[in-house]
Structures are given as C-alpha cells and as structure tokens.
Backbone bond lengths (Angstrom), bond angles and torsions (degrees), N, CA, C in turn:
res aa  C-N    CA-C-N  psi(-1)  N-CA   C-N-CA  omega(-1)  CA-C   N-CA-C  phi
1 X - - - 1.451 - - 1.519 111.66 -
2 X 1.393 103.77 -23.44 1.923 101.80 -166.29 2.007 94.92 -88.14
3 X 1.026 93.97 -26.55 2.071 70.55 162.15 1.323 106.89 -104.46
4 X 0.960 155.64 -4.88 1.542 149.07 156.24 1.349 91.45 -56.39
5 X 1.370 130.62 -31.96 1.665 112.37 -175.78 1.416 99.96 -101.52
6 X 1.310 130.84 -20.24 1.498 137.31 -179.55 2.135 101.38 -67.78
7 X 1.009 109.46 -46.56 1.072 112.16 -173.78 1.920 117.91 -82.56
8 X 1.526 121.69 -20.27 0.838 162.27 -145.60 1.325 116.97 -100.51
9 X 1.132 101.94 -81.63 1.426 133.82 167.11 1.768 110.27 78.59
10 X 1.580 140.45 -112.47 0.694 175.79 -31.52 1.460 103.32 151.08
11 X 1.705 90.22 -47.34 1.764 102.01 -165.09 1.263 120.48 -91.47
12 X 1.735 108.77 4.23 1.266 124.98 -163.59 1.734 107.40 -62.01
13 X 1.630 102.35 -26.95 1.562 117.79 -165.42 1.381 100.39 -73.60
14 X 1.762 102.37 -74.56 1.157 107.90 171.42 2.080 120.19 -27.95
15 X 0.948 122.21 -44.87 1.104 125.89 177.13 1.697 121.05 -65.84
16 X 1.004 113.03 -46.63 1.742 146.34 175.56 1.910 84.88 -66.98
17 X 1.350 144.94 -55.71 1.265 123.45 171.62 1.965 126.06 -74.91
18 X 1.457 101.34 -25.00 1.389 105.75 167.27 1.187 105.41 -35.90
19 X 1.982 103.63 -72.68 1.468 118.59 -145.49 2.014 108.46 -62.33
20 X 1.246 96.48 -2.98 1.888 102.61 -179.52 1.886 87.52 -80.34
21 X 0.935 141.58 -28.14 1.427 127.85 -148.01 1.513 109.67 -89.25
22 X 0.798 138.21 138.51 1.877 152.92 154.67 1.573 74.53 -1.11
23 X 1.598 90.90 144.42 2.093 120.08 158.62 1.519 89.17 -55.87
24 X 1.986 98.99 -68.69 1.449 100.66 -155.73 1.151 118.69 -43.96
25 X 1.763 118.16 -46.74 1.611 104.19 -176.61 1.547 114.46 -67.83
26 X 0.910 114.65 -21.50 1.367 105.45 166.38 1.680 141.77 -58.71
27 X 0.963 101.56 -18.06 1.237 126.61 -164.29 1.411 102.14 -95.33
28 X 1.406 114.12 -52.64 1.638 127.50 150.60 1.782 121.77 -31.68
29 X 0.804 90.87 -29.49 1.794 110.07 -165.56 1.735 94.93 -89.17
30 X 1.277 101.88 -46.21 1.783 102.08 -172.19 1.104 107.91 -79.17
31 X 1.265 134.08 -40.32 1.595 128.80 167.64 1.260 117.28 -45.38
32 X 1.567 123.18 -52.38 1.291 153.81 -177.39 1.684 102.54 -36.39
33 X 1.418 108.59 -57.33 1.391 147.43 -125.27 1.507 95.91 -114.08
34 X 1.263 127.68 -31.03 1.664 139.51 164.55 1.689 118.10 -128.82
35 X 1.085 106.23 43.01 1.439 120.05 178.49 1.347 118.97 -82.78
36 X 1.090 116.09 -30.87 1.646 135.05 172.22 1.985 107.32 -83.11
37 X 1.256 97.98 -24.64 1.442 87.36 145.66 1.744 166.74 -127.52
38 X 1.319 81.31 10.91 1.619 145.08 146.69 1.223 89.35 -45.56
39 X 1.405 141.69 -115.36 1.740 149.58 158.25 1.040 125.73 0.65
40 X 1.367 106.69 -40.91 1.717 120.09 173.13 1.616 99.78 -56.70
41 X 2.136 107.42 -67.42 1.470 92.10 -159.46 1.729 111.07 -74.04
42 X 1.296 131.47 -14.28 1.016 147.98 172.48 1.720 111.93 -37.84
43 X 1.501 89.30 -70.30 1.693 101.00 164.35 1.640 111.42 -59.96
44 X 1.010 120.92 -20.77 1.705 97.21 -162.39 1.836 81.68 -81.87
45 X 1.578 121.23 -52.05 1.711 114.41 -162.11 1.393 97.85 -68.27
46 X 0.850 122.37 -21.73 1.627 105.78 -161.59 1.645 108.43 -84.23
47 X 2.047 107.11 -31.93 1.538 115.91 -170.06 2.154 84.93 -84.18
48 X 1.178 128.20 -57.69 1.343 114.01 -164.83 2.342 97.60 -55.44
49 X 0.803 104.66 -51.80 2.205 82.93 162.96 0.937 103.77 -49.91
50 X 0.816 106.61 -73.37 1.801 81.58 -164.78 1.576 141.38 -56.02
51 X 1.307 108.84 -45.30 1.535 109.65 132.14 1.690 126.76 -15.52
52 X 1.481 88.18 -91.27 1.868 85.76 153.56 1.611 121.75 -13.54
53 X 1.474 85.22 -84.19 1.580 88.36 -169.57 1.591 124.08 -78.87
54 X 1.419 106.13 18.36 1.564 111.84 163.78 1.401 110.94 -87.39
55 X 1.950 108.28 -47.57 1.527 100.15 -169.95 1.725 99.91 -76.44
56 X 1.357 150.60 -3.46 1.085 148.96 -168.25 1.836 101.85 -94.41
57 X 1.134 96.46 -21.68 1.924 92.07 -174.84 1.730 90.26 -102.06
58 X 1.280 125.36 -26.04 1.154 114.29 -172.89 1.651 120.67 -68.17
59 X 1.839 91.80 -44.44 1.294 109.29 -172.01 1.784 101.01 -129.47
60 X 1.146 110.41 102.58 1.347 121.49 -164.25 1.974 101.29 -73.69
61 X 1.399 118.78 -16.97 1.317 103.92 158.59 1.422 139.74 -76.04
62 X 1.557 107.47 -3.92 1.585 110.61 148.98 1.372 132.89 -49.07
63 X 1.048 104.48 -34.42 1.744 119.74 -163.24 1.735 91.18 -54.51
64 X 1.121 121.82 -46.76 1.433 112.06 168.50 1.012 150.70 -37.47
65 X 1.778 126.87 -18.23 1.018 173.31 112.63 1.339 105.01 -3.19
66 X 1.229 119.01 -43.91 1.752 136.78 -177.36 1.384 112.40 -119.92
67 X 1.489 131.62 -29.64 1.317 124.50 160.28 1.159 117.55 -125.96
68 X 1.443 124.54 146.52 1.466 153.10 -158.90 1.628 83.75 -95.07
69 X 1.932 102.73 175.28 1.532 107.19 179.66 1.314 117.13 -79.81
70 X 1.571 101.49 -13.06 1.447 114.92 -170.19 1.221 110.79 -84.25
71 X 1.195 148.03 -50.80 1.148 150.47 66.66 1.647 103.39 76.82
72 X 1.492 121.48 -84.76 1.116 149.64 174.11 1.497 107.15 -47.33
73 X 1.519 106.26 -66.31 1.568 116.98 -173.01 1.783 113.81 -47.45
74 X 1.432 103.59 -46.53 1.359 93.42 -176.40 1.751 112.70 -93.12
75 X 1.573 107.80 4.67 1.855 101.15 161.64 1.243 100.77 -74.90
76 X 1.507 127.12 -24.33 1.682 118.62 -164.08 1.717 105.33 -76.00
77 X 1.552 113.32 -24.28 1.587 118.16 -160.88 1.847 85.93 -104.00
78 X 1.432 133.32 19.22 1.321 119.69 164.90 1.754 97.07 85.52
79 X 1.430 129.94 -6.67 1.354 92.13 -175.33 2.221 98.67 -107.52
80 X 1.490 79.74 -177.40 2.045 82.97 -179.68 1.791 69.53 -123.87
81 X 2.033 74.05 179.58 1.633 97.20 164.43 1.821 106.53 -96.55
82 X 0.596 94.45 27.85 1.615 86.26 -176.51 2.216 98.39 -103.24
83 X 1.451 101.44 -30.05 1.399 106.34 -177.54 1.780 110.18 -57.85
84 X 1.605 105.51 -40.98 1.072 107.92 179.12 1.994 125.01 -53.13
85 X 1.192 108.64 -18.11 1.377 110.08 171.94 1.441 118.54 -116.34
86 X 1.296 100.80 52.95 1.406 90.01 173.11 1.621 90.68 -126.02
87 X 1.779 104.71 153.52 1.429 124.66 -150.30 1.580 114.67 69.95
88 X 1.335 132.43 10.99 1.461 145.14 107.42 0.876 141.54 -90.79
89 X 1.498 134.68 63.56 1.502 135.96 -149.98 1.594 103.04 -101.05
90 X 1.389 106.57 -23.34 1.344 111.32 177.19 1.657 111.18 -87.90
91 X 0.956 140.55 -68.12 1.863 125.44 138.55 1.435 109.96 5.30
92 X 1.146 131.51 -67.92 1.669 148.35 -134.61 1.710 71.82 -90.71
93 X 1.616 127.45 -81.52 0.879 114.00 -159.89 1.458 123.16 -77.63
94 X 0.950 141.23 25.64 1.480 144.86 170.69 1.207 103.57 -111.01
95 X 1.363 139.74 -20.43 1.800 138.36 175.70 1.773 85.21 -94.38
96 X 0.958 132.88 -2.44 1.799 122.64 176.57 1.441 90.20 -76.90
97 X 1.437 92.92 -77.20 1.742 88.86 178.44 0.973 164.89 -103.90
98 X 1.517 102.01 41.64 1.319 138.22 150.40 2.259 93.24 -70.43
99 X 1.059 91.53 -77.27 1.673 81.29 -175.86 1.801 107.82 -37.09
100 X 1.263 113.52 -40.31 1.107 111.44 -152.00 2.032 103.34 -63.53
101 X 1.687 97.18 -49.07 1.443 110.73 175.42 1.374 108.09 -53.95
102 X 1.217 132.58 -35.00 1.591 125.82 -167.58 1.295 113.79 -95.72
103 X 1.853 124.46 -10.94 1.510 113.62 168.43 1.296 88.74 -76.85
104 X 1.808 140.24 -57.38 1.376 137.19 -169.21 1.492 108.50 -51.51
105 X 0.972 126.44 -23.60 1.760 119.03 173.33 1.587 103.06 -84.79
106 X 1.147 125.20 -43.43 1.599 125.79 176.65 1.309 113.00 -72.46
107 X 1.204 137.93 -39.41 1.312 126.62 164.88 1.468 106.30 -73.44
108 X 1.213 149.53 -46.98 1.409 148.70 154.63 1.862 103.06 -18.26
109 X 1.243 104.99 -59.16 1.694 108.09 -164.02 1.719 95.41 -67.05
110 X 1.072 111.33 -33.72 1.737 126.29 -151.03 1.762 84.39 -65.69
111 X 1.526 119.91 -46.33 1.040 112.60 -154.06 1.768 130.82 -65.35
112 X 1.930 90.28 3.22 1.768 96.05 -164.14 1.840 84.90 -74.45
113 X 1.126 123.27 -20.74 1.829 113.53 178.45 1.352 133.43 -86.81
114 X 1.857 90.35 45.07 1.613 107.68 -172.28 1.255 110.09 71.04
115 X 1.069 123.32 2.36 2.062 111.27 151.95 1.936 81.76 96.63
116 X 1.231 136.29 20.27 1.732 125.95 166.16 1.368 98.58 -70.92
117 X 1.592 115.36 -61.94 1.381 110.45 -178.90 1.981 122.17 -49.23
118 X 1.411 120.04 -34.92 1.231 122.08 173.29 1.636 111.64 -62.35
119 X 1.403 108.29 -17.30 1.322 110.55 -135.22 1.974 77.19 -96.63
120 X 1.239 106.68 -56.60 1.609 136.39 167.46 1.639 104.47 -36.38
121 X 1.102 130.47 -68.10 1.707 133.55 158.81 1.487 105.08 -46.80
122 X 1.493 134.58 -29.24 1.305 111.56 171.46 1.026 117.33 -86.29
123 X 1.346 123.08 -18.18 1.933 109.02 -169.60 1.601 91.68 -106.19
124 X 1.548 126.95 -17.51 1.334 101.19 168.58 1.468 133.74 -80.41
125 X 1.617 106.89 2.93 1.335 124.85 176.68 1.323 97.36 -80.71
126 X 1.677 132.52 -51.48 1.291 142.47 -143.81 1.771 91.53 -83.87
127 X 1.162 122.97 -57.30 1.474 123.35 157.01 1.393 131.34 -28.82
128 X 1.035 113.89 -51.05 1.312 125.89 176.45 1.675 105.60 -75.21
129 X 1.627 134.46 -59.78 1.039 115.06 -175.79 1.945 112.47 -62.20
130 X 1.202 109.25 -36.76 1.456 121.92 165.76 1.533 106.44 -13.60
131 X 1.443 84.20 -91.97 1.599 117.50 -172.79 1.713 114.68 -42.77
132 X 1.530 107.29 -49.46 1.613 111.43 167.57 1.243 123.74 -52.84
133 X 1.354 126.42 -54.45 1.200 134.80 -176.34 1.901 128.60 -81.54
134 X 1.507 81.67 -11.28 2.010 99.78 156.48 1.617 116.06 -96.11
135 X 1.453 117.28 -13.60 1.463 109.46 178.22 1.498 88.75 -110.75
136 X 1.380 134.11 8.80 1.847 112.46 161.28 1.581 85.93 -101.36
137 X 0.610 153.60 74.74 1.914 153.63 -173.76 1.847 93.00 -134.77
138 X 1.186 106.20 -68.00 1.540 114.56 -178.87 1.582 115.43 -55.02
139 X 1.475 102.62 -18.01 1.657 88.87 -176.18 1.567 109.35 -130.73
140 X 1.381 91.56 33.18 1.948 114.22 170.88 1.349 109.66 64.79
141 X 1.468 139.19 16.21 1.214 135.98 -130.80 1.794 99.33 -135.10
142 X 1.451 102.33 6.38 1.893 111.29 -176.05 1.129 98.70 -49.63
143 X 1.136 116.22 -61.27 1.861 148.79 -133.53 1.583 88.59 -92.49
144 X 1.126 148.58 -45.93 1.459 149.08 146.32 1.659 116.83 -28.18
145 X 1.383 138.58 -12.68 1.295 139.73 -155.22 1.084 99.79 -89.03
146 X 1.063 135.05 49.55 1.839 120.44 -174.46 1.661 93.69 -144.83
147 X 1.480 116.82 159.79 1.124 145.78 175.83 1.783 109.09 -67.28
C-alpha cells in the first residue's frame, strides 16, 4: 500500500472512487480522455493509403511496390491469393493473428521513442493497405480481398 500511495499520491482517492464506477462508464471516459490520440493514429493510416493509393492511380508503375510478377500473373487468369486458403480458415486465421499480435507488440515497444516508431507502423500499415488495394483495382480483384 505505501508505494501505491508513494506513486499515487493524492490521487490514490480519486482512483479508489473511479474503480467503484460501471466498466462501461469507464471505458467512455478513456476514449473521451485519448481521443485526440485516437485521431492522430487514425489520420496517420488512413492519410499514408491514401497517399499510397494516389501515387499508385497516378503512376500505375508503383503498383509493383505491392505486387510481384507472380503476383500479377494469376490477377490476369482471375485468381487472388486469398482463394488459395479457403477450407483453411482456421490456419489462415491464426497466422493473421499471430501477425496481428506481433505488429501490436512492436509498435507497443516502438513507442518508448516518443511514439515515431508507433507512429512509423501506422502509416506503413496505412500505405501498404492503400497501395494493395489501388494496384488490385486494374485487375477487378479489390472487392476479392477478404478471407
């Protein structure tokens, strides 16, 4: 208790009445309460797609950047890679999030350097989905990207 109040201080009360209140309102309060940075990473993935997908519609030799020739060959014959795992959806989805847990732990770690590195995992995520889904545009295959 004496570093819960060492670390605490003052706020120990304030805290000690939070923890009586509804999850839900709480939860309300934290959104509320980091909303401005919430927006922040929002804007960085959402402006690096689009980016992406400006220089990829502008200059259609980007798209390469995101697809290989191989890649290419089978958007031209109608298939994606996403066709290939289906009747493993459980496979397919357990290597998702496995990736998914280890960018959130790497951007998590990234963040002790003032949040550039978090900041860097968000717009290179937002880039990358950008950029993918403007170079499957040409070969009708956007709308195909799903599991």
């Amino acid at each position: 208790r004496l570093g819960r109040r060492l670390v605490y201080g003052r706020r120990l009360e304030r805290v000690a009445v939070e923890e009586r209140r509804p999850f839900l309102l709480r939860v309300g309060d934290g959104f509320r309460a980091t909303r401005r940075h919430i927006l922040f990473a929002a804007v960085a993935a959402v402006g690096g797609g689009l980016m992406a997908a400006l220089l990829v519609r502008l200059n259609p030799d980007f798209a390469w950047y995101f697809l290989d020739e191989g890649v290419a060959q089978e958007l031209r014959e109608g298939r994606i890679w996403t066709d290939e795992i289906r009747g493993m959806e459980s496979v397919a989805s357990s290597k998702i999030m496995t990736n998914n847990i280890a960018v959130s732990v790497t951007a998590f770690a990234l963040g002790v350097f003032g949040g550039v590195g978090s900041l860097v995992i968000m717009v290179f995520n937002g880039v990358h989905l950008g950029g993918l889904v403007t170079a499957l545009t040409p070969y009708g295959m956007s709308h195909r990207l799903r599991v």
